[in-house]
VOVO-40987 format. One record per residue (C-alpha): residue number from 1; x, y, z. Coordinates in Angstrom, 3 decimals. Each point is the difference from the previous one (the first is absolute). Layout:
<site i="NUM" px="X" py="Y" pz="Z"/>
...
//
This chain:
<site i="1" px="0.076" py="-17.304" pz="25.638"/>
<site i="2" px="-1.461" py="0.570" pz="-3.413"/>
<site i="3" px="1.976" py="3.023" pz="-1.847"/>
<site i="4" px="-1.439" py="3.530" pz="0.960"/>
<site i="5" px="1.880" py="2.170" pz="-1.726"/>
<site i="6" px="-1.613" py="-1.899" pz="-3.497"/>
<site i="7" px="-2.401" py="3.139" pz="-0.321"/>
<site i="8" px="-2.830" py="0.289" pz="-1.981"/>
<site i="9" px="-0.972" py="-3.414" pz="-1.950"/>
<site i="10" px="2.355" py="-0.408" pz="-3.659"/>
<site i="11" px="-2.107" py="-1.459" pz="-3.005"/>
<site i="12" px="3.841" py="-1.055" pz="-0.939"/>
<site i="13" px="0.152" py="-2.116" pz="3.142"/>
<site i="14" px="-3.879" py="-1.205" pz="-0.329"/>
<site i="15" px="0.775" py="-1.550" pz="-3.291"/>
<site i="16" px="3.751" py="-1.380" pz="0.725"/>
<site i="17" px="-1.902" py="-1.849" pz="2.707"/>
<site i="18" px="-3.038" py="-1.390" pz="-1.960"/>
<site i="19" px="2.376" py="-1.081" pz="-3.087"/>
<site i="20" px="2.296" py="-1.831" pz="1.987"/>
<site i="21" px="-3.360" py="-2.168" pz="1.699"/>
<site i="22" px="-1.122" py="-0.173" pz="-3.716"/>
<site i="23" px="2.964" py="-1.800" pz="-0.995"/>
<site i="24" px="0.144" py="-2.780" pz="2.828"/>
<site i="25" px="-3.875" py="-0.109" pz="-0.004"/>
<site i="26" px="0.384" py="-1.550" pz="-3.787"/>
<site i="27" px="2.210" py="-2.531" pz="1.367"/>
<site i="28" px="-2.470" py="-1.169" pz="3.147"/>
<site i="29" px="-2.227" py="-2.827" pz="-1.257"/>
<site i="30" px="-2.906" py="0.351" pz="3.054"/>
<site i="31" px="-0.055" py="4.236" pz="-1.140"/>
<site i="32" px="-0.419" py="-1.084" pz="-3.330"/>
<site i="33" px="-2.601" py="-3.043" pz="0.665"/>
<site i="34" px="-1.921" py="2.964" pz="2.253"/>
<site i="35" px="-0.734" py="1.731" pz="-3.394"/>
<site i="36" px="-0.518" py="-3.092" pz="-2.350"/>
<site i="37" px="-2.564" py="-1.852" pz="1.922"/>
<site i="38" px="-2.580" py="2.571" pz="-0.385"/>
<site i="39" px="0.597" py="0.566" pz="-3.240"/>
<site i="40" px="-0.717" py="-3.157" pz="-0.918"/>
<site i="41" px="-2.934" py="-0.082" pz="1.975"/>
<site i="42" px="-1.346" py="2.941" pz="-1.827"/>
<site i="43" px="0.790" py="-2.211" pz="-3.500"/>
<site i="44" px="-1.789" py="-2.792" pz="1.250"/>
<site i="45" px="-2.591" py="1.853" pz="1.363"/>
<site i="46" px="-1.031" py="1.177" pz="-3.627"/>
<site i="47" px="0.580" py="-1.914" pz="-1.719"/>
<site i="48" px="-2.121" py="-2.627" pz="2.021"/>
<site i="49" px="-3.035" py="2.177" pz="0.523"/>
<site i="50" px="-0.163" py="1.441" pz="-3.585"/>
<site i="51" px="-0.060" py="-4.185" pz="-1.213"/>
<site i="52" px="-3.070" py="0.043" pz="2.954"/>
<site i="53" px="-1.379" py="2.819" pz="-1.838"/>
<site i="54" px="-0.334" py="-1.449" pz="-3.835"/>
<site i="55" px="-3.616" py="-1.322" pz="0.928"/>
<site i="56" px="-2.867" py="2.100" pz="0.923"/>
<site i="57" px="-1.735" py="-0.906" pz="2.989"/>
<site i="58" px="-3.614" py="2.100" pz="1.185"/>
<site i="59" px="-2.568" py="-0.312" pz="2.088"/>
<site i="60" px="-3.525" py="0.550" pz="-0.193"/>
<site i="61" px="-2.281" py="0.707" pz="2.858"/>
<site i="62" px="-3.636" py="0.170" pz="-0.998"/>
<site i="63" px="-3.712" py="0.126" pz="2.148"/>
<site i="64" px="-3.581" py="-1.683" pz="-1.183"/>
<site i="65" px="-3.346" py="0.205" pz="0.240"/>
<site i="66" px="-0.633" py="-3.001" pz="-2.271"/>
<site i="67" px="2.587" py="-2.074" pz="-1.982"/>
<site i="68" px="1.658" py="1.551" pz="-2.484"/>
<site i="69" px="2.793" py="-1.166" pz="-2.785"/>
<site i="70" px="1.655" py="3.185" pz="-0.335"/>
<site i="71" px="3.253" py="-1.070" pz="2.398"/>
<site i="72" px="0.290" py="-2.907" pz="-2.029"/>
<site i="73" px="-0.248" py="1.398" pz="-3.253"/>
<site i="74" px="2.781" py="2.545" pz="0.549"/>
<site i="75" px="2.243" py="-3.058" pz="1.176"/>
<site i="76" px="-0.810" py="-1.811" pz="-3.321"/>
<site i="77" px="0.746" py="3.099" pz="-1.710"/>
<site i="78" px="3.283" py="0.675" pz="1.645"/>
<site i="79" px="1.259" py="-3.948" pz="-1.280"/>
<site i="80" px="2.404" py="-2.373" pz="1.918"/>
<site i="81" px="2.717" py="2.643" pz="-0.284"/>
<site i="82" px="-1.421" py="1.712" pz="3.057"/>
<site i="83" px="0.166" py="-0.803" pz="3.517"/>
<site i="84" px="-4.151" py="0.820" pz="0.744"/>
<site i="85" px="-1.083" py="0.028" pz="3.509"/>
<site i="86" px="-3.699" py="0.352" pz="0.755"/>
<site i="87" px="-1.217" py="0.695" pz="3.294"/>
<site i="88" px="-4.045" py="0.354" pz="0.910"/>
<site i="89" px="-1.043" py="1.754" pz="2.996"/>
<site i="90" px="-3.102" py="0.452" pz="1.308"/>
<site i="91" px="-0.212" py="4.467" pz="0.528"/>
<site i="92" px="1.094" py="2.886" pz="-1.938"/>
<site i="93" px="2.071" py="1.553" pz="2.807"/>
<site i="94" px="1.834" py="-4.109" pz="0.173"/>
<site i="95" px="0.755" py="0.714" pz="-4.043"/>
<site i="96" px="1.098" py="3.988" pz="0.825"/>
<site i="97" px="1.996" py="-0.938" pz="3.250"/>
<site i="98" px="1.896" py="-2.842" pz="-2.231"/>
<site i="99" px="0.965" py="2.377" pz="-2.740"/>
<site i="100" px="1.203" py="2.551" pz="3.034"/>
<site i="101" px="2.690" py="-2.131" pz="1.642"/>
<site i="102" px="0.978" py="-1.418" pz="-3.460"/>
<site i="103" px="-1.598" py="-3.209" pz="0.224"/>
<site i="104" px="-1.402" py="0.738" pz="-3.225"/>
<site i="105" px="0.642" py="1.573" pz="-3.597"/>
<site i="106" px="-3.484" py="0.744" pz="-0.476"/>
<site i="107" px="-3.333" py="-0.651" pz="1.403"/>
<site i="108" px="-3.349" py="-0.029" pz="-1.595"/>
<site i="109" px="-3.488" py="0.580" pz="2.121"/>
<site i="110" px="-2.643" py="-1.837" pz="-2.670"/>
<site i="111" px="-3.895" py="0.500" pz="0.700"/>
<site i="112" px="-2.502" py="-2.777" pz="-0.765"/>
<site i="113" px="-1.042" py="-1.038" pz="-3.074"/>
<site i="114" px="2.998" py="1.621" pz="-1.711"/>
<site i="115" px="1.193" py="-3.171" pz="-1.860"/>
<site i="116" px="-4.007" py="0.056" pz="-1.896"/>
<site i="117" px="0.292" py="4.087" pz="0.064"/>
<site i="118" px="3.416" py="-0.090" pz="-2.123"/>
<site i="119" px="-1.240" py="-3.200" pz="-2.180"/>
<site i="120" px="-3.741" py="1.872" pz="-1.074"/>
<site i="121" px="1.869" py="3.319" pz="-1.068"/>
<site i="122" px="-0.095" py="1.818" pz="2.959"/>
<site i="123" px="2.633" py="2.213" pz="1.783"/>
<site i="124" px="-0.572" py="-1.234" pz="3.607"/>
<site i="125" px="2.013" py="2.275" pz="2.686"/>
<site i="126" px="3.505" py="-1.192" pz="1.038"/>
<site i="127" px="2.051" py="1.139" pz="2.781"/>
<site i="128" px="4.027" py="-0.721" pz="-0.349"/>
<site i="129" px="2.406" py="0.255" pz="2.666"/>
<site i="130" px="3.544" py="0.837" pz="-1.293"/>
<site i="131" px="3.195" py="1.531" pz="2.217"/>
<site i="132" px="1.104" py="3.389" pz="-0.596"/>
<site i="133" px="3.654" py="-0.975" pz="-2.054"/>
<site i="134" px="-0.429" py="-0.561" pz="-3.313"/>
<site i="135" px="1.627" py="-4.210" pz="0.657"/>
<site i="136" px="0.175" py="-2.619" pz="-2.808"/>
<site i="137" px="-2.122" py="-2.142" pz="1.715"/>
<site i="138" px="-3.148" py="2.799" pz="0.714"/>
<site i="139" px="0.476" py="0.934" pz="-3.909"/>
<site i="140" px="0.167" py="-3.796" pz="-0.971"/>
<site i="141" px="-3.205" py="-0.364" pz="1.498"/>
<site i="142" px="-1.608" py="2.638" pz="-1.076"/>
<site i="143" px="0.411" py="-0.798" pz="-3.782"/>
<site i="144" px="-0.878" py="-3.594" pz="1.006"/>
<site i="145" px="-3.775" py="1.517" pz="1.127"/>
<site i="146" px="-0.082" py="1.568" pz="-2.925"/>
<site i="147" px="0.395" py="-2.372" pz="-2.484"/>
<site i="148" px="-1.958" py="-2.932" pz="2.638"/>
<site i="149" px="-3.224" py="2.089" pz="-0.100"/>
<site i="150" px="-0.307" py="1.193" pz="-4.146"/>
<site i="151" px="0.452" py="-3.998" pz="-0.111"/>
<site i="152" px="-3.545" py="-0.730" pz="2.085"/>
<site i="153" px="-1.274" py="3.608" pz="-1.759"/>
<site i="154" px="1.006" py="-1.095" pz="-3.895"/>
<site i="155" px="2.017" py="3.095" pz="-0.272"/>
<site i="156" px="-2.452" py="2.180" pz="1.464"/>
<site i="157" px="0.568" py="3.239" pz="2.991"/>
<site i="158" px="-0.368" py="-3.055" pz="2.862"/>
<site i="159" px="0.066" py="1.994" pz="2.635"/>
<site i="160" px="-0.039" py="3.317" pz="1.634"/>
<site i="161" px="3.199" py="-0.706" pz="1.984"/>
<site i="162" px="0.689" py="2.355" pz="3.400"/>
<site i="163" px="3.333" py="-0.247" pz="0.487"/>
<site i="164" px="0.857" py="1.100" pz="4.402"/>
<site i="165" px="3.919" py="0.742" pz="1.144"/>
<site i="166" px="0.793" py="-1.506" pz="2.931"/>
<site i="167" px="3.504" py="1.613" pz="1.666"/>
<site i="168" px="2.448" py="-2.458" pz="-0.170"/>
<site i="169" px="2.481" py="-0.504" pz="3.616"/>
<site i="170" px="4.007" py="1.341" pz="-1.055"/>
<site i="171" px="1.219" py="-3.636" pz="-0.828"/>
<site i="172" px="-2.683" py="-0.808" pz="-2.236"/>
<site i="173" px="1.236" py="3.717" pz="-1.932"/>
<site i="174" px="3.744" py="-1.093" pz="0.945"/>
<site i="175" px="-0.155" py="-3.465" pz="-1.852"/>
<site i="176" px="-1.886" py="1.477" pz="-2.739"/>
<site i="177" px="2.377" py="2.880" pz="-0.660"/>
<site i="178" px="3.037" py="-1.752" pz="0.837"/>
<site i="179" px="-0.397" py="-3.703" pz="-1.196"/>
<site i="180" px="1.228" py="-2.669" pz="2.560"/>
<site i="181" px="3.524" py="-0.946" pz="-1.655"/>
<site i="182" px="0.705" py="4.316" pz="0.746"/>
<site i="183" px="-1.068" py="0.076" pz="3.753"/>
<site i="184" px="2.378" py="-2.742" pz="0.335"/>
<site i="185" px="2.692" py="1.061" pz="-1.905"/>
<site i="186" px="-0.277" py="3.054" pz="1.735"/>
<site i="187" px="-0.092" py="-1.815" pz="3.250"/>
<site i="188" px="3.270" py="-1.753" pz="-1.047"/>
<site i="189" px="1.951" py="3.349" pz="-0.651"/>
<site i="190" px="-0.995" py="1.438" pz="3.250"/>
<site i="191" px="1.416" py="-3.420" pz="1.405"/>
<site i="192" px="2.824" py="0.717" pz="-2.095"/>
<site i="193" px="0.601" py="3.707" pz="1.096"/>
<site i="194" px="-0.295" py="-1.337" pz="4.184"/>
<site i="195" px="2.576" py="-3.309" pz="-1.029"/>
<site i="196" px="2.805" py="2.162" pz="-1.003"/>
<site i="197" px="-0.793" py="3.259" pz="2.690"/>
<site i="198" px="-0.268" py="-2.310" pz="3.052"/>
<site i="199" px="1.935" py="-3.033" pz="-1.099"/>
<site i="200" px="2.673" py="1.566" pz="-1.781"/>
<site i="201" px="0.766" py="3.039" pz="1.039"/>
<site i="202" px="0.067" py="-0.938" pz="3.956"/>
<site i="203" px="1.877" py="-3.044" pz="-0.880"/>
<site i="204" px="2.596" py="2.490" pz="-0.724"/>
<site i="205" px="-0.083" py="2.509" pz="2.253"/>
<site i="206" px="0.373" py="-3.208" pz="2.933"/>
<site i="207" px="2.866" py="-1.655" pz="-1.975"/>
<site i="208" px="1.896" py="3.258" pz="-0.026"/>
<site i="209" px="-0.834" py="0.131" pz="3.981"/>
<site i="210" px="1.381" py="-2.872" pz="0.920"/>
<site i="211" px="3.256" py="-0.018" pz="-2.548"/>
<site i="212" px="0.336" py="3.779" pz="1.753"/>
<site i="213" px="0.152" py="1.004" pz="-3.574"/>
<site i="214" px="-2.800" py="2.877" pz="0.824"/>
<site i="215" px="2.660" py="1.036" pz="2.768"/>
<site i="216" px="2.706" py="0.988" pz="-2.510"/>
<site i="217" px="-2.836" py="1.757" pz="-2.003"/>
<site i="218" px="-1.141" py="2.205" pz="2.605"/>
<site i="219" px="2.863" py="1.156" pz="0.545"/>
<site i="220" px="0.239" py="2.013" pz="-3.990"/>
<site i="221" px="-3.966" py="0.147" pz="0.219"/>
<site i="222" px="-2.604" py="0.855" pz="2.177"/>
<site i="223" px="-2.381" py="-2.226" pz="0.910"/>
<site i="224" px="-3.229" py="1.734" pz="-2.681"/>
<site i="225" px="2.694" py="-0.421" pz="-2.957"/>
<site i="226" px="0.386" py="-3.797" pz="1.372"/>
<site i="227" px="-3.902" py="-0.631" pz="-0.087"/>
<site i="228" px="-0.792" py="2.058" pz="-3.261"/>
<site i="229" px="2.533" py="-1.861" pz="-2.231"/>
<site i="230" px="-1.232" py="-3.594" pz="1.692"/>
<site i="231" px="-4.015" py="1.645" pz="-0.998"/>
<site i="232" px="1.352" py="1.341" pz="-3.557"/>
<site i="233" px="1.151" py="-3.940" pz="-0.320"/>
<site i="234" px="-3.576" py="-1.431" pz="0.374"/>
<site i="235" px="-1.788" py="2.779" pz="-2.041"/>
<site i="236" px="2.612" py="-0.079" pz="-3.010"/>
<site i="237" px="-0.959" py="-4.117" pz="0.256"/>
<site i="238" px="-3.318" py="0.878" pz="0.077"/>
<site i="239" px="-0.006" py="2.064" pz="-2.831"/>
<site i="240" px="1.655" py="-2.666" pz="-2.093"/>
<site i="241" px="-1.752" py="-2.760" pz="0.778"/>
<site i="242" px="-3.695" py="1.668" pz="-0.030"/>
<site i="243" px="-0.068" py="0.916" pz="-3.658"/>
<site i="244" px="1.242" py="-3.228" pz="-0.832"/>
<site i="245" px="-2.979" py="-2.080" pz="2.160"/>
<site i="246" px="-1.957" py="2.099" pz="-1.825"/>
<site i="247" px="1.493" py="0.018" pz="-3.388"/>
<site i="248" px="0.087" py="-3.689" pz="-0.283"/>
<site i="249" px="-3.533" py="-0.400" pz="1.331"/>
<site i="250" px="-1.569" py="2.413" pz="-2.553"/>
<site i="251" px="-1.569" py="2.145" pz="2.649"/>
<site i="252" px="-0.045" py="3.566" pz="-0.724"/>
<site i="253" px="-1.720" py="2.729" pz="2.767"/>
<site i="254" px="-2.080" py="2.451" pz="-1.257"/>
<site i="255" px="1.163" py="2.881" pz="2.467"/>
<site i="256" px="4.365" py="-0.755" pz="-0.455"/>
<site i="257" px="0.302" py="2.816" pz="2.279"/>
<site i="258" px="-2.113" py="-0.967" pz="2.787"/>
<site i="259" px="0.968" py="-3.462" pz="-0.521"/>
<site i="260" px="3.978" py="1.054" pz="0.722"/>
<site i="261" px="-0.971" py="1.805" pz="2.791"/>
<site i="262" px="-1.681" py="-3.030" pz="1.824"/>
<site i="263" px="3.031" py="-2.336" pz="-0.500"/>
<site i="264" px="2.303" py="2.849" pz="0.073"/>
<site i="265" px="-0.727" py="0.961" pz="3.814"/>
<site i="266" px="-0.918" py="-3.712" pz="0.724"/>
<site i="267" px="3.734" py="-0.080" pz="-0.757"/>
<site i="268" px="0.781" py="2.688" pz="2.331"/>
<site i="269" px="-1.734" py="-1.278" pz="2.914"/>
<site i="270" px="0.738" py="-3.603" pz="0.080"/>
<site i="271" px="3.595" py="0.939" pz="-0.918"/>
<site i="272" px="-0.264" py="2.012" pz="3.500"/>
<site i="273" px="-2.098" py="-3.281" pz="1.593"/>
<site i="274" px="3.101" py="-1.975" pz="-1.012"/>
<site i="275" px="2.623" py="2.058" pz="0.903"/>
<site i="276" px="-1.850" py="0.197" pz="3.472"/>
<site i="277" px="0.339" py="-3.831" pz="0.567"/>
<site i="278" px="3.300" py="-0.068" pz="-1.491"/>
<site i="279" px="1.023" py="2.274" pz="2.955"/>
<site i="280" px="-1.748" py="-1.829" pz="2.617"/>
<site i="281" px="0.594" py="-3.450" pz="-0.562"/>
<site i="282" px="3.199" py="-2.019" pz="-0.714"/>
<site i="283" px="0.514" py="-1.853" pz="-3.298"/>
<site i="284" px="-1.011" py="-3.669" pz="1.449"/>
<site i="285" px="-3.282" py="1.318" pz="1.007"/>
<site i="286" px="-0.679" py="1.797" pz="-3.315"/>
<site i="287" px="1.091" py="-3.345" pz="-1.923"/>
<site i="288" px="-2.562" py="-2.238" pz="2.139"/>
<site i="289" px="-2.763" py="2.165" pz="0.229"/>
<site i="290" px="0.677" py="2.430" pz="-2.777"/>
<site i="291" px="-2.582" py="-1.829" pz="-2.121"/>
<site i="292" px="-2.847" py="0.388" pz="3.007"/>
<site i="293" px="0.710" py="3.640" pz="0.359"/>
<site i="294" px="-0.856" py="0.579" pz="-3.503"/>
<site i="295" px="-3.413" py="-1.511" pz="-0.011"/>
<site i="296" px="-2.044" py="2.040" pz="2.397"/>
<site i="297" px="1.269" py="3.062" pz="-2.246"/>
<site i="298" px="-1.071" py="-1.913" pz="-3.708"/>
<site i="299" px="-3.086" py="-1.344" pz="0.952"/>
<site i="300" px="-2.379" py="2.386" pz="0.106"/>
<site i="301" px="0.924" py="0.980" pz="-3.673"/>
<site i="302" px="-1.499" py="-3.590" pz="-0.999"/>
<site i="303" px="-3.040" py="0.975" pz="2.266"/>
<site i="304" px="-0.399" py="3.804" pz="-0.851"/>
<site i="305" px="-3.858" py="0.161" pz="-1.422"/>
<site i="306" px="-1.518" py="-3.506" pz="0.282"/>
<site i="307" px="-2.325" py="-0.160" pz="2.593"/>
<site i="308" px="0.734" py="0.637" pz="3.181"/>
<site i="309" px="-1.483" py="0.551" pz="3.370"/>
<site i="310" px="-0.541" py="4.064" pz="0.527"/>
<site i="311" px="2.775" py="-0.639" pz="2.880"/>
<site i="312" px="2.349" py="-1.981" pz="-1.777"/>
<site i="313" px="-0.284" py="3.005" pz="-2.945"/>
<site i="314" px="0.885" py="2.338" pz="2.772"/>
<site i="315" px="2.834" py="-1.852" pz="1.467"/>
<site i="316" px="1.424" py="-0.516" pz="-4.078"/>
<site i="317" px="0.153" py="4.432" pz="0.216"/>
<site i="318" px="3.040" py="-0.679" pz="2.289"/>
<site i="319" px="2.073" py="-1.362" pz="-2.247"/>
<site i="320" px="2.109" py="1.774" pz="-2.587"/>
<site i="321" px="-0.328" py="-3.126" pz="-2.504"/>
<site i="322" px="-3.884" py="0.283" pz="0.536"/>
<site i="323" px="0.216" py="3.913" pz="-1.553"/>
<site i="324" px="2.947" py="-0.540" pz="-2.667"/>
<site i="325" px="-2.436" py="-2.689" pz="-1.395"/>
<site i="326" px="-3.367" py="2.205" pz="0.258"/>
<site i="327" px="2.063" py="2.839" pz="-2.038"/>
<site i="328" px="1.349" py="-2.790" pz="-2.552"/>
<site i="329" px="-3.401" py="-1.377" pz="-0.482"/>
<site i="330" px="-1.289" py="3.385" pz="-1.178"/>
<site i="331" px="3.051" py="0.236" pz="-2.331"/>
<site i="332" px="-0.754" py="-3.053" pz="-1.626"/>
<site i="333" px="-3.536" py="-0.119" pz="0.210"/>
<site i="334" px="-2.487" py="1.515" pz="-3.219"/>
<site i="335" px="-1.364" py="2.660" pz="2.637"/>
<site i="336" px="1.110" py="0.978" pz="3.625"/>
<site i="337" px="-1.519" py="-3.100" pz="2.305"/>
<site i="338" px="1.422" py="1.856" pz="3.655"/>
<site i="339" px="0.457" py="3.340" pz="-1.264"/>
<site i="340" px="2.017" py="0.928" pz="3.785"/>
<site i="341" px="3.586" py="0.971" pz="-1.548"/>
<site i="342" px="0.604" py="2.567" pz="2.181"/>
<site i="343" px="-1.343" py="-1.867" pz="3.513"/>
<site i="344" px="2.932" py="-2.847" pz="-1.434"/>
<site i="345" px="2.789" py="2.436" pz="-0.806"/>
<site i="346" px="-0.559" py="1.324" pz="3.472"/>
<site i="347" px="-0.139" py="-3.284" pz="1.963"/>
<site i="348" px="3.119" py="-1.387" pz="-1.996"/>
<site i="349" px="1.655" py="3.449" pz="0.666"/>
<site i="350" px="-0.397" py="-0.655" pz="3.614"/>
<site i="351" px="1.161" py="-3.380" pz="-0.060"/>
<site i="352" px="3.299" py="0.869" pz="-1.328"/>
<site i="353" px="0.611" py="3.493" pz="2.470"/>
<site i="354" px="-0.662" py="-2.462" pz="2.467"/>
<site i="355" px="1.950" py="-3.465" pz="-1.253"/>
<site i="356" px="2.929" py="2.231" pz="-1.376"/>
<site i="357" px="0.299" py="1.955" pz="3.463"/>
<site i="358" px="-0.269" py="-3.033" pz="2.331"/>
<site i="359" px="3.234" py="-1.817" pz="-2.563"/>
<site i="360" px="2.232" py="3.215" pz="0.501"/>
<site i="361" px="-0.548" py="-0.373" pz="3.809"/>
<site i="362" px="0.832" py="-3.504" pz="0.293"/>
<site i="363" px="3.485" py="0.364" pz="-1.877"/>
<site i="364" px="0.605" py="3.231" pz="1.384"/>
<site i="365" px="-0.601" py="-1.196" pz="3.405"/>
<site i="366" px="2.560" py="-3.393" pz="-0.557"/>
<site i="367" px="3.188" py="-0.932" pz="1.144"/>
<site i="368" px="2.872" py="0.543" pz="-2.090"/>
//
């Protein structure tokens, strides 16, 4: 029987507990390899994508009456330097509906007889599709019409250009706020964060199981001072290793408070995800399928806000991952993309009442 005359829980005992599995976890290669892997990934990650990123690439989606030479001016104008995709369509709504789902940068609706209007001095109506965030590309493009029609004008007003928003879906925004090498980076911390709270952490809370280790401690401890120094281990790891993922990747969020929050009770609830399994399953099932058990819990943080099926959004909500990375993404992003804090500080406060409660049943309810 665990110790019941411990009484109420001893910050003294908490951290006697966690520094002792400090020490030995500096010593244990596959704890240590938990927390390097994704870090690297997060290196490679940018510094891949930001190489991907050194040449502009845009797309133009444009509708006809007639022939015209505007698309191709703009490319000429633009020079070699620029990835320039033209696309011709036959409707308006075709050029609108590309620029919607991000198919296009910008998209131009030209009447007939425009090429002869702009040419003999005249300012010919224009209509020009653009997305609602202010992108490279969109602003690229927009310069490049500007500078493609004085050319056919000689200098002149060409054109009495209407320019028409289209709203934009959330990854379109996302990517455009974020930048790809971030989302992943980010995706690679929150990998990080769920590596070392359910790979580490359980991995020691079985070991000590099955040397009867945890035996001895319950017997000076009770059984919450037991799981909150084995939590305080993954969180104090987390809080090392986050600032330096993001320190050596250059990536600074714009809300630091929100932004701690997100990984900061990510932290909390895996921590209690991992301490769950740790309780439940020996140590040879946690080293064969510790790696498996992991990857339902990172992977929709390299999903959260591409596009998805209205179901498979829905099913994402379950997952505490899914909100730690919607609350990150508005940290790091210009302006708030999900703007839900509060609906993910109350699902991720449920998740650990409920992951936390289910671990101090399990132990309390074992063998000693």
């Amino acid at each position: 029987m665990a110790n019941e005359g411990v009484g109420r829980v001893s910050i003294r005992r908490i951290l006697t507990i966690f520094r002792r599995d400090f020490r030995d976890a500096v010593r244990d290669a596959r704890i240590l390899v938990a927390v390097l892997v994704p870090f690297a990934l997060g290196i490679f990650y940018n510094v891949v994508l930001v190489q991907d990123q050194t040449t502009l690439s845009v797309n133009l989606a444009y509708t006809s009456v007639d022939a015209t030479n505007l698309p191709e001016a703009m490319k000429q104008i633009a020079g070699p330097d620029v990835t320039f995709s033209i696309s011709q369509v036959d409707t308006a709504d075709i050029v609108k509906q590309q620029v919607d789902d991000g198919k296009a940068d910008l998209g131009l609706v030209v009447p007939a007889g425009f090429d002869a209007a702009v040419q003999a001095g005249q300012s010919p109506p224009l209509m020009v599709m653009r997305p609602d965030t202010a992108g490279v590309g969109p602003q690229f493009l927009l310069s490049m019409l500007d500078a493609a029609l004085r050319e056919q004008a000689g200098q002149q007003p060409p054109a009495q250009v209407q320019v028409e928003t289209v709203n934009k879906s959330t990854t379109t925004s996302l990517i455009e706020n974020m930048g790809m090498n971030t989302y992943f980076v980010l995706s690679a911390l929150i990998m990080q964060v769920a590596m070392i709270t359910m790979y580490a952490v359980p991995y020691i809370l079985a070991e000590e199981k099955e040397r009867r280790t945890l035996d001895a401690l319950v017997m000076v401890a009770s059984y919450w001072e037991v799981i909150a120094a084995k939590a305080l281990f993954g969180i104090v790891y987390v809080a090392i290793s986050t600032p330096l993922l993001l320190a050596v990747t250059r990536i600074s969020p714009h809300d630091a408070l929100l932004f701690g929050l997100a990984i900061g009770l990510l932290a909390i609830v895996l921590d209690g995800v991992g301490l769950m399994l740790g309780s439940l399953l020996k140590l040879s099932q946690l080293t064969s399928w510790g790696g498996m058990l992991v990857l339902p819990v990172v992977a929709p943080a390299f999903v959260t806000g591409l596009p998805a099926p209205k179901w498979v959004e829905d099913v994402l909500l379950i997952f505490p991952t899914t909100h730690a990375m919607r609350m990150a993404i508005d940290a790091l992003s210009q302006k708030p993309i999900f703007g839900d804090t509060w609906q993910s500080i109350l699902v991720l406060a449920i998740w650990a009442v409920a992951v936390y409660a289910i671990t101090f049943w399990t132990l309390s309810r074992r063998e000693i």
